[in-house]
N, C-alpha and C positions, 0 to 999 in steps of 0.2 A: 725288388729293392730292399724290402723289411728284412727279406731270409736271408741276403747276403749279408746285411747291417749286423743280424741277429748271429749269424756265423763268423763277423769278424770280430764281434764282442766276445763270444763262446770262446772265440781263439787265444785269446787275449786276458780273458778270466774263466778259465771255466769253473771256476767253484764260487765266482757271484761274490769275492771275499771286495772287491776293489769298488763293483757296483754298493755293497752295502755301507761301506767305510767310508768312500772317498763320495763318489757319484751323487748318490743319494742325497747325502748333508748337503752338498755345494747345489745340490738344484733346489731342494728344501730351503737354502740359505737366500738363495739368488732369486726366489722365489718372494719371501718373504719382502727383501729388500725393493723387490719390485711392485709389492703390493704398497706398502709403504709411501712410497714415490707416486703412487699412481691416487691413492687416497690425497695427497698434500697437494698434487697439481690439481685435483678434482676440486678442494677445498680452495685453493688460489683460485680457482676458475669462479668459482659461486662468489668469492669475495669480490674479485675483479668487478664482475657482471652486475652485483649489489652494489658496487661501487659507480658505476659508470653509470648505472639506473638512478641513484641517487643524487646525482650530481645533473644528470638530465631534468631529473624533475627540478632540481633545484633552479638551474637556470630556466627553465619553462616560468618557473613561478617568478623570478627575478625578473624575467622580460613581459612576461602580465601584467607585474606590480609596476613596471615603468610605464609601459603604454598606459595604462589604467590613469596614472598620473596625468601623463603628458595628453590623454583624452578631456581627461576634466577640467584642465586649464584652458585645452581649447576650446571648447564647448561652453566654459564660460566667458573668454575674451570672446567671441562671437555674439554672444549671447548678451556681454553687461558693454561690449561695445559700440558703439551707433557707427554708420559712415562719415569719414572725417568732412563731407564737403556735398554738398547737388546742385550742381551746373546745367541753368537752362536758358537757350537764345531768349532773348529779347524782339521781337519783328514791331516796330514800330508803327504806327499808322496815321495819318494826318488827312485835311480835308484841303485842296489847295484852290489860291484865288482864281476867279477866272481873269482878271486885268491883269495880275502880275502871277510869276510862277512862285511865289513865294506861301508858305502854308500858309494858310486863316486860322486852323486851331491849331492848340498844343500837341505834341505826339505823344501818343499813348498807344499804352497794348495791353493784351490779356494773358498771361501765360497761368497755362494749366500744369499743376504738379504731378496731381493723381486724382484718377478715380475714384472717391469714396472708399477710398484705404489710408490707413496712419502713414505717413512718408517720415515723420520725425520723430524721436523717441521722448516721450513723455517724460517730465523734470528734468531734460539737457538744455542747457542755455544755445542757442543759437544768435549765431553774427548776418542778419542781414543786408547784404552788400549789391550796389547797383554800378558796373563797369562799363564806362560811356567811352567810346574810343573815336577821340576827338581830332581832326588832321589843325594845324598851325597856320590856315588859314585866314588874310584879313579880318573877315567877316566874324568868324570867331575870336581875333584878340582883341577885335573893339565891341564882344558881346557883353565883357566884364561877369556879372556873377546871373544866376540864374538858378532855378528852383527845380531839384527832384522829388517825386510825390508816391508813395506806395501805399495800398491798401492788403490786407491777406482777409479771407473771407474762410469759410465755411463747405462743405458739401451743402448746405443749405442752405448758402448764399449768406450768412450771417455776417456781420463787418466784427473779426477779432481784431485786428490794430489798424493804426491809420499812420501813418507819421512825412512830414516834410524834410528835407534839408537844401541848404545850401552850397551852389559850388562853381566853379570856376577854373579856367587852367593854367597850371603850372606860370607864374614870369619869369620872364628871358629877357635879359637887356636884349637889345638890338647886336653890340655888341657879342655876346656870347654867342647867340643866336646867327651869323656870320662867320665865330671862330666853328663851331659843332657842323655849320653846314657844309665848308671847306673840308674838316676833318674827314667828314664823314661821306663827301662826296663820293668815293667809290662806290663804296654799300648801295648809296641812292642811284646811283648810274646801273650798277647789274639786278636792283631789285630786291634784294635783301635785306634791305630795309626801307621806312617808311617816316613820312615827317610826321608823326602826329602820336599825341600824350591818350594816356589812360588815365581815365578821370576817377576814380575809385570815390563811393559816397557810398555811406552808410546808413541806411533809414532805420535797421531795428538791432543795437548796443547787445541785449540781451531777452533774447525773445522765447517766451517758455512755453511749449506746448500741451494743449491740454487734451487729456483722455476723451472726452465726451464729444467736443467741436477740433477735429484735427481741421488743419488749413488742406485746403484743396485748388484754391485758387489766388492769383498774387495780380494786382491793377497796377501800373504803373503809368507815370503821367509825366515829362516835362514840358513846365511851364515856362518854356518860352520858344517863337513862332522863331525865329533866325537861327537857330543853332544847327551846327553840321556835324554829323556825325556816321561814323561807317558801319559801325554795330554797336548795339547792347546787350549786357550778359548778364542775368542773375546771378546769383551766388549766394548757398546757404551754410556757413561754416558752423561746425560742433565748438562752443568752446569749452574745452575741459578743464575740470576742476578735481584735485580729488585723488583720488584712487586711478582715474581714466588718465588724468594729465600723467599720472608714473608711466602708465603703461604705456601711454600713446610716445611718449618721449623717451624712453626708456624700455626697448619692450623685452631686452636682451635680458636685463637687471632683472624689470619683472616676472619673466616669466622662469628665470632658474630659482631665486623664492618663490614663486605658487607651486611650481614643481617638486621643488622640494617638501614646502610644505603638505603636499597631496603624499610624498613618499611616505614622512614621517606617520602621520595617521593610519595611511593605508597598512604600512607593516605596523603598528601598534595593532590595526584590528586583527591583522593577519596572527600575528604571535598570540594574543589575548585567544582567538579562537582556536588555533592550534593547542594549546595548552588545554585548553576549555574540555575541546575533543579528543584529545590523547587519553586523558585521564576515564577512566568509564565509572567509578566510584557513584559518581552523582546520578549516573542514571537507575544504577543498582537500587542509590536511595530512594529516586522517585521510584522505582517500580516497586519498592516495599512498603512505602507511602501511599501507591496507589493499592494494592493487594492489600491494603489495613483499610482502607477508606471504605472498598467494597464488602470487604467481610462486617464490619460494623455496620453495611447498609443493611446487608441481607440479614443479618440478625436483628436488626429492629423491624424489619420489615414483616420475621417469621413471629417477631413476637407480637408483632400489632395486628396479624391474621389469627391469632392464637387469642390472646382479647378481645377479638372481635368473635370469635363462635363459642367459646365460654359464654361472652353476654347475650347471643342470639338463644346458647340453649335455656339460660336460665330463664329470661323471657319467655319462653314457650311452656317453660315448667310452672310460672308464675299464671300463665293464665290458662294451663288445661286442665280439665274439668276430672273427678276422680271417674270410676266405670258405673258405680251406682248410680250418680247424679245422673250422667250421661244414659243409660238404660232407662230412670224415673223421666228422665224429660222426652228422649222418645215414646214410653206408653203415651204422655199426655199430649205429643201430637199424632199419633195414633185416633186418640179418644176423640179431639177434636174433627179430627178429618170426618170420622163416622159421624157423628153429628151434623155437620154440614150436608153431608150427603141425605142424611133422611131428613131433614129441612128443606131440601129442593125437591125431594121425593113429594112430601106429602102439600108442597108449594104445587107441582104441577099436577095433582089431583083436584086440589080445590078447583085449581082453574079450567078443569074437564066436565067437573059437574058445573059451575056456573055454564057452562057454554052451551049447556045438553039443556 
């Protein structure tokens, strides 16, 4: 295939005049133009690529910076909010006569809130509320009024409050009382409803919990033997004040300002340290700051070993002794030693002739 190509170009030019004029330049040329194109799409590609990465992290960091937000608002509405309400039965108790089926003492009961744990958040007011669910019976609309009693104690049995109130149900003419039971005779025929008022009584207005004796247990008492009743229901309401009351009634409001507010900060630290760490100047500085600090170490250091064996040598110059002296004072404990020795010499003579 080459030799045929190469034979039809020979045919065509054989003196090479058309490949060197024409040929040549136009592929040099086309050649050129294609490197060109090929450098710029390469360069759009890196731009693209830098672009699309850029814009990646940016939004990476835009949906962090909101979560981040939208985490701290709620971690604090959990946190700075208490439960708005804690509902617990009531099971009443009584002792009854043995002549008549009617009780002998007041009914009372104990209801437990918690085990020796905080149930209520310390400095929130609370509404304590007692719900007597009373039917419209004789007996009860010629009870007229009547006394509710609560106590709230301690894990340690301590008495924190005591308070009574009074109360009574709802009046009805006779008349009314006649038009509402007509009206409403369907309802009471399939069941759906029921004759009888909810007595709503309040023992403790604004009850504040404290850190050290939380309530663990609540006594309840009504005094009086005739009253009928189908249940009783605790009820310990939050009430807010404040900050709490925005958010608890408003939490839509509140919470697009905390939100925003967490944004604003959040990107002021984010910019502030971006900036901070772009820059590298300042680390330059400290590390020339810190390369000064060391170098002035090691130099006071070498020069405080350098004072110091100077004053060792001259010390040892100040008290050594010249070679003469030193020579004179060894003959004379030479002279001594000898001495000594023929003192014990002639000590242990004596004492050989004594013995002989």
């Amino acid at each position: 295939m080459n030799a045929l190509l190469r034979l039809f170009v020979f045919f065509f030019d054989p003196l090479g005049i058309g490949r060197k004029v024409f040929v040549r330049p136009t592929v040099r040329f086309a050649l050129k133009i294609y490197d060109k194109f090929k450098v710029k799409a390469d360069e759009k590609v890196n731009t693209v690529r830098e672009l699309i990465l850029r814009l990646g992290l940016i939004a990476f960091a835009v949906v962090l910076i909101i979560w981040t937000a939208v985490f701290m608002y709620v971690a604090f509405y959990y946190a700075y909010m208490p439960p708005i309400s804690h509902t617990r039965p009531v099971y009443m108790q009584f002792k009854t006569c043995i002549d008549t089926s009617t009780p002998c003492t007041f009914p009372h009961a104990h209801v437990s809130l918690t085990k020796k744990q905080q149930l209520l958040m310390v400095g929130q007011a609370y509404r304590v509320l007692i719900n007597i669910d009373m039917p419209e019976s004789p007996q009860n609309l010629d009870l007229g009024m009547f006394m509710v009693c609560a106590e709230v104690r301690d894990f340690e049995s301590m008495l924190r409050g005591h308070s009574c109130r009074s109360a009574m149900l709802r009046y009805r003419s006779p008349l009314i009382r006649t038009i509402s039971t007509w009206a409403l005779s369907p309802l009471f025929v399939l069941g759906l409803k029921e004759e009888y008022q909810q007595v709503s009584v309040e023992i403790f207005p604004q009850y504040l919990e404290q850190h050290q004796h939380p309530i663990t247990d609540v006594y309840v008492e009504i005094q009086s033997q005739k009253i009928e009743f189908y249940a009783v229901s605790l009820h310990i309401i939050a009430d807010f004040a404040g900050i709490r009351y925005i958010m608890y009634n408003w939490p839509i409001f509140s919470a697009i300002i905390a939100i925003s507010t967490n944004l604003f900060f959040i990107l002021m630290i984010f910019l502030l340290s971006w900036y901070h760490w772009s820059d590298a100047r300042w680390l330059r500085s400290l590390q020339l700051k810190y390369n000064g600090i060391t170098a002035t170490l090691q130099h006071s250091a070498s020069k405080a070993l350098l004072s110091s064996k100077s004053v060792s040598l001259q010390d040892e110059e100040e008290l050594g002794f010249p070679d003469d002296d030193k020579s004179h004072i060894s003959d004379i404990d030479e002279y001594n030693d000898k001495e000594e020795e023929k003192e014990t010499f002639l000590g242990r003579k004596d004492i050989s002739k004594e013995s002989f």
